[in-house]
C-alpha positions in Angstrom: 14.6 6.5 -9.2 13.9 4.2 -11.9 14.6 1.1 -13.3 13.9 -1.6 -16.0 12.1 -4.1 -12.8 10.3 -1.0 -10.8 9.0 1.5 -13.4 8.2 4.9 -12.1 6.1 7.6 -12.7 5.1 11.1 -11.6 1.5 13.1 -12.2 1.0 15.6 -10.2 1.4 14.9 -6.8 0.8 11.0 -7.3 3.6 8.8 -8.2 3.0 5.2 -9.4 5.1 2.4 -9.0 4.8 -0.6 -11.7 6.4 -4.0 -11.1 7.8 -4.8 -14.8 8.6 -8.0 -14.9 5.6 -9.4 -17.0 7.0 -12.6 -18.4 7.3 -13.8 -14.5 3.5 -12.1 -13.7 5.8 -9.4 -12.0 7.3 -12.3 -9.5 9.9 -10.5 -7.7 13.6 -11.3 -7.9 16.4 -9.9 -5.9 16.7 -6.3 -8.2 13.4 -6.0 -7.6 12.8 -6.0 -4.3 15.9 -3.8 -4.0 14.4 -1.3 -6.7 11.0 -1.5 -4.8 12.8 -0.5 -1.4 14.7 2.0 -2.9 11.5 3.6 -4.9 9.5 3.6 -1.9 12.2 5.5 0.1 12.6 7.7 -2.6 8.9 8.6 -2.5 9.2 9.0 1.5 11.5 11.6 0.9 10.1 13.5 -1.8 7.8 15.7 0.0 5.6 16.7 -3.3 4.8 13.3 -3.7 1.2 12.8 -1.6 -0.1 9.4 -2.6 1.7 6.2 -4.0 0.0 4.0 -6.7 1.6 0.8 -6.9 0.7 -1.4 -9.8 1.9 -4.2 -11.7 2.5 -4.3 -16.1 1.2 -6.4 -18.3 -1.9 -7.2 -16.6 -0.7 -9.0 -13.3 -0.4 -7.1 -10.0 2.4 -9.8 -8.5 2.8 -13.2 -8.5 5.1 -13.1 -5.5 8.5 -13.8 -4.7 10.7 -15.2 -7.5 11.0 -18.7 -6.6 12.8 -19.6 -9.9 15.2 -16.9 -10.3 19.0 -17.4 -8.8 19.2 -17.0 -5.0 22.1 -15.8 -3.6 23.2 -15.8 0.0 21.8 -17.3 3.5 17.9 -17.5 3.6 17.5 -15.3 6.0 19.4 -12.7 4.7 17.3 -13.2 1.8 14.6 -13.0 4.0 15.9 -9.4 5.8 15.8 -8.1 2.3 12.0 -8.7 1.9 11.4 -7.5 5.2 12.9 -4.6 4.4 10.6 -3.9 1.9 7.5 -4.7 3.8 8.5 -2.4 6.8 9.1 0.8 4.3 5.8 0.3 2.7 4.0 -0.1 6.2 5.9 2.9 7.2 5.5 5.1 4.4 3.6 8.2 5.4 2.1 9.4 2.5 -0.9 6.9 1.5 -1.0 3.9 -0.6 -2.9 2.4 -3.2 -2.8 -0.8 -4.6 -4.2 -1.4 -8.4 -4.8 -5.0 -8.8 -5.3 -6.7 -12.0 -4.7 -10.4 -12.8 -2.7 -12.6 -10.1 -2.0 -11.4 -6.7 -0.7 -14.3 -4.5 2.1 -15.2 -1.8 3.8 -12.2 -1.1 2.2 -10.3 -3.7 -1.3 -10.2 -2.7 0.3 -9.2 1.2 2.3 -6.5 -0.9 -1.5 -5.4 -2.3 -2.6 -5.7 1.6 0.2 -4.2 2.8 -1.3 -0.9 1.2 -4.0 1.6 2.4 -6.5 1.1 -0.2 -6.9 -2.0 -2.5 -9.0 -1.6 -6.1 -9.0 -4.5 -8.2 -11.0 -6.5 -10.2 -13.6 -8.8 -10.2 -11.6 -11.0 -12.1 -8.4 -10.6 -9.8 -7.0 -14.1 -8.7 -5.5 -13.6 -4.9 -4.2 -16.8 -2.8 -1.8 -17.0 0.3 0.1 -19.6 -1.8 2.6 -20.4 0.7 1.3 -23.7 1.8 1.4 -25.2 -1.7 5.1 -24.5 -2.2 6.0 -25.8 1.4 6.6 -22.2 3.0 4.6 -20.4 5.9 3.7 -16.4 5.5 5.6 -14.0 4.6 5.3 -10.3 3.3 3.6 -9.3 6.7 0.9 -11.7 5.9 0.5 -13.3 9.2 0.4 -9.5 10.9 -1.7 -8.4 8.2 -3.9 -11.1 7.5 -5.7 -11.5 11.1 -6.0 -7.9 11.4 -8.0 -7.1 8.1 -10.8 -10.4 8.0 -9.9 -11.4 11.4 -8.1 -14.9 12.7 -10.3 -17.8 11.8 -10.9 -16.4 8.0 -6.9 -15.6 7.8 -6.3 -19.3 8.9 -8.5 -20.5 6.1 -6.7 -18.6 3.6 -3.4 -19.4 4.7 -4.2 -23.5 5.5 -5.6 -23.6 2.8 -3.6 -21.9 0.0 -7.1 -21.3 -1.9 -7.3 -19.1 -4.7 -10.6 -16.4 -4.4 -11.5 -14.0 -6.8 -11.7 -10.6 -6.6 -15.2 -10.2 -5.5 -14.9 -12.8 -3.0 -11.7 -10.8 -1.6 -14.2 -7.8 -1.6 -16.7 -9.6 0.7 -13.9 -10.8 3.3 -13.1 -7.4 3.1 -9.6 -7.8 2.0 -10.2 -5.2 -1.2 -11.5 -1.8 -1.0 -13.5 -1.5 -4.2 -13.9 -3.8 -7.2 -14.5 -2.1 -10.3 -14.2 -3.7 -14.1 -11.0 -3.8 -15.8 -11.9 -1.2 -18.3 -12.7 1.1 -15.3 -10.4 0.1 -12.7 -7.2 3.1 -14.2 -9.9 5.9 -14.0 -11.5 5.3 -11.1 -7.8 4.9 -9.2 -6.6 8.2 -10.8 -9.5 10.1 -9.2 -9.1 8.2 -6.1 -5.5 9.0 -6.4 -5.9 13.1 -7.2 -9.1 13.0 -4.2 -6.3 12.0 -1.9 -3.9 13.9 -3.4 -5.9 17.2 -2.7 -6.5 16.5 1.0 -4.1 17.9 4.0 -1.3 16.1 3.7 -0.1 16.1 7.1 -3.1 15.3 8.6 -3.5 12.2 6.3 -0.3 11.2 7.3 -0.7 11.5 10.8 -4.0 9.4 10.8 -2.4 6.7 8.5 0.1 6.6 11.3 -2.1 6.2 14.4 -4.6 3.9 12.5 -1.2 1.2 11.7 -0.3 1.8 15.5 -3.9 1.4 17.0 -3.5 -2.3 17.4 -0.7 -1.6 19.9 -1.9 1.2 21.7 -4.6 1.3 25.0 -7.5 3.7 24.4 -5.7 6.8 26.5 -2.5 6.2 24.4 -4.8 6.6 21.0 -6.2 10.0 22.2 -2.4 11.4 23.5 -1.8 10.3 19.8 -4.5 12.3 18.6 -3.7 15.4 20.7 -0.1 15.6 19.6 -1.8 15.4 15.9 -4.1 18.1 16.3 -1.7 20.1 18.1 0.7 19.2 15.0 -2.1 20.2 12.4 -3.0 23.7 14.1 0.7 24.9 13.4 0.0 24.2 9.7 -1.9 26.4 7.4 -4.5 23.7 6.0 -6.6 23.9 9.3 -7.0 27.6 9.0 -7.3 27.1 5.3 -10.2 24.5 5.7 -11.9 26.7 8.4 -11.8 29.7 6.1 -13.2 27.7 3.2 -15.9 26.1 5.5 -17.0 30.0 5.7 -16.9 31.0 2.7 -18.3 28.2 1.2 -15.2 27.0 -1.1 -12.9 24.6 -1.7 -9.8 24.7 0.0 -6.2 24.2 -1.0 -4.1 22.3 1.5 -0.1 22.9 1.1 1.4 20.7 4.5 2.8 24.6 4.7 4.1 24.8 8.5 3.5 28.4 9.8 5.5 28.2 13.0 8.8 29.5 12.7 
């Protein structure tokens, strides 16, 4: 799908999502966090998609939810609707990256943590803003938060309201990579296509048991694991990978499911 708040585009077998709304800083209103669900559905269902870029125009990732923009119905319906949102990104089984120029704050730097892989810049501006505007987390930031730089640093950034830069965000470890602006695009589309080429079932099945680790014991994790490999064996990228081990080549992964 496409529309004017939630660009979309294919290349290959990476799709990017853009928030396009930059005369808010891609603030998002109620279309666009009902574009965004619907986008991210759509790339759940679309099995040639591997890997999701999700970015923001105009050279802001988000700058949260729009707090300007008219508001219809209860709050917590409201509220449902960006939940919604959060849960289909955290369950989305093909994996995520998040391209992060400019402001990323409230619920759009947890919509950037939400993701798999963060690349920004050093220049980025992140901040749990909530506290400033009289609100507590939201977006899956108090899940998120604690679990990525741990509880006391996630109660400073969200007592606080602080704004930290990119590189400071890389040395809490909430981003995976900084790289400058001029080569943050090419460095995501090669991340991106690297992904892109790996098994994709195999990826999806460890992005799943890595989000559900917190919640499992140690003999749950490994019954995860077995199903998994048991799961990857019926596909033709194991064989594929062995063969190309021995022959010293690359190999081509398809997902392809040999069991009839």
């Amino acid at each position: 799908m496409d529309s004017d708040t939630v660009l979309v585009e294919r290349r290959g077998h990476v799709l990017t999502l853009t928030l396009n709304r930059p005369h808010r800083k891609n603030a998002i209103d109620v279309a666009t966090w009902d574009a965004l669900y619907e986008a991210i559905r759509d790339a759940e269902r679309d099995e040639s998609v591997r890997v999701v870029v999700l970015t923001g125009a105009g050279g802001d990732f988000c700058a949260g939810a729009d707090l300007v923009a008219g508001r219809g119905g209860h709050p917590l319906a409201r509220m449902h609707r960006v939940n919604d949102v959060a849960l289909a990104l955290h369950e989305l089984s093909k994996p995520v990256i998040a391209k992060v120029r400019g402001v990323a704050v409230g619920a759009g730097w947890n919509l950037a943590l939400g993701c798999d892989l963060v690349v920004s810049t050093p220049e980025a501006r992140y901040s749990q803003i909530f506290a400033k505007r009289g609100l507590s987390l939201d977006f899956g930031g108090s899940w998120l938060l604690p679990r990525v730089v741990g509880l006391q640093q996630a109660k400073r950034l969200a007592l606080l309201g602080e704004i930290i830069s990119g590189e400071q965000a890389l040395e809490l470890g909430l981003v995976t990579w900084v790289k400058d602006d001029g080569e943050l695009d090419g460095f995501v589309d090669e991340l991106a296509d690297e992904i892109a080429a790996g098994p994709p079932v195999a990826l999806s099945q460890s992005k799943a048991m890595l989000n559900a680790a917190g919640q499992q014991t140690f003999r749950e994790a490994l019954e995860s694991e077995a199903r998994a490999q048991s799961v990857n064996f019926a596909t033709a990228d194991a064989p594929a990978a062995f063969k190309a081990f021995a022959n010293k080549t690359e190999p081509e992964f398809t997902g392809e499911w040999l069991v009839d």
